[in-house]
N, C-alpha and C positions, 0 to 999 in steps of 0.2 A: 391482503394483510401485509403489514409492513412488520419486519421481524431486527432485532438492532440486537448487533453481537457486540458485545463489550470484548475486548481483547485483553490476552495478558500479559507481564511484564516481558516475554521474552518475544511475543507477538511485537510488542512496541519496539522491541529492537529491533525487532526486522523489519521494520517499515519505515521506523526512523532511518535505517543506513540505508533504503534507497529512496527513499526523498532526501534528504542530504546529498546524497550521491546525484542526483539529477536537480538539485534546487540550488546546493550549497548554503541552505539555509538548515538552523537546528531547531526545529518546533517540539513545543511540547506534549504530553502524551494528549489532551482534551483535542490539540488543532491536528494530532494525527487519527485521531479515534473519527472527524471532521473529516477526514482526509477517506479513511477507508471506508467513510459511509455513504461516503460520493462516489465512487468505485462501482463498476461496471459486474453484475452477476456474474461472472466466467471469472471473472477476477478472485471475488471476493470464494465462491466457491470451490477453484482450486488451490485456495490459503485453509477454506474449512474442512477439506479433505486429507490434504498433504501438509500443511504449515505454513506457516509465514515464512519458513526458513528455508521451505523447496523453490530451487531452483528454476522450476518453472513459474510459480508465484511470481519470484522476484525479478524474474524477466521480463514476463510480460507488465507486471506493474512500472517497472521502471521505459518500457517502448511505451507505455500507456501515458504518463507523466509528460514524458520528450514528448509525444507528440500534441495534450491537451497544452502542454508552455509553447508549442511552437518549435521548440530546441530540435525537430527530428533533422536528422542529415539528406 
């Protein structure tokens, strides 16, 4: 079963500042909602546990980005 979490407006801000932050692109909320549906289960579930706005979320999301662009060091 496929389950599709709609996010909310402050979800959106955290996820727009770190795809901006790793893209330097500003997408809007549909191609981030795009964005977090492509997202890997460990990802997405410690966003629905702790926030979009923990630390760990925004970490691992943003090594996760660097490295599906290629951008990793």
């Amino acid at each position: 079963m496929i389950v599709t979490v709609v996010l909310e407006k402050e979800d959106f801000a955290a996820l727009h500042d770190v795809v901006l932050g790793v893209t330097n692109v500003s997408y809007e909320d549909d191609e981030l909602q795009s964005i977090w549906d492509s997202l890997p289960e460990h990802i997405t579930g410690t966003a629905l546990e702790w926030g979009c706005n923990d630390t760990v979320f925004r970490d691992n999301l943003y090594e996760f980005l660097e490295e599906k662009l290629g951008k990793s060091k």
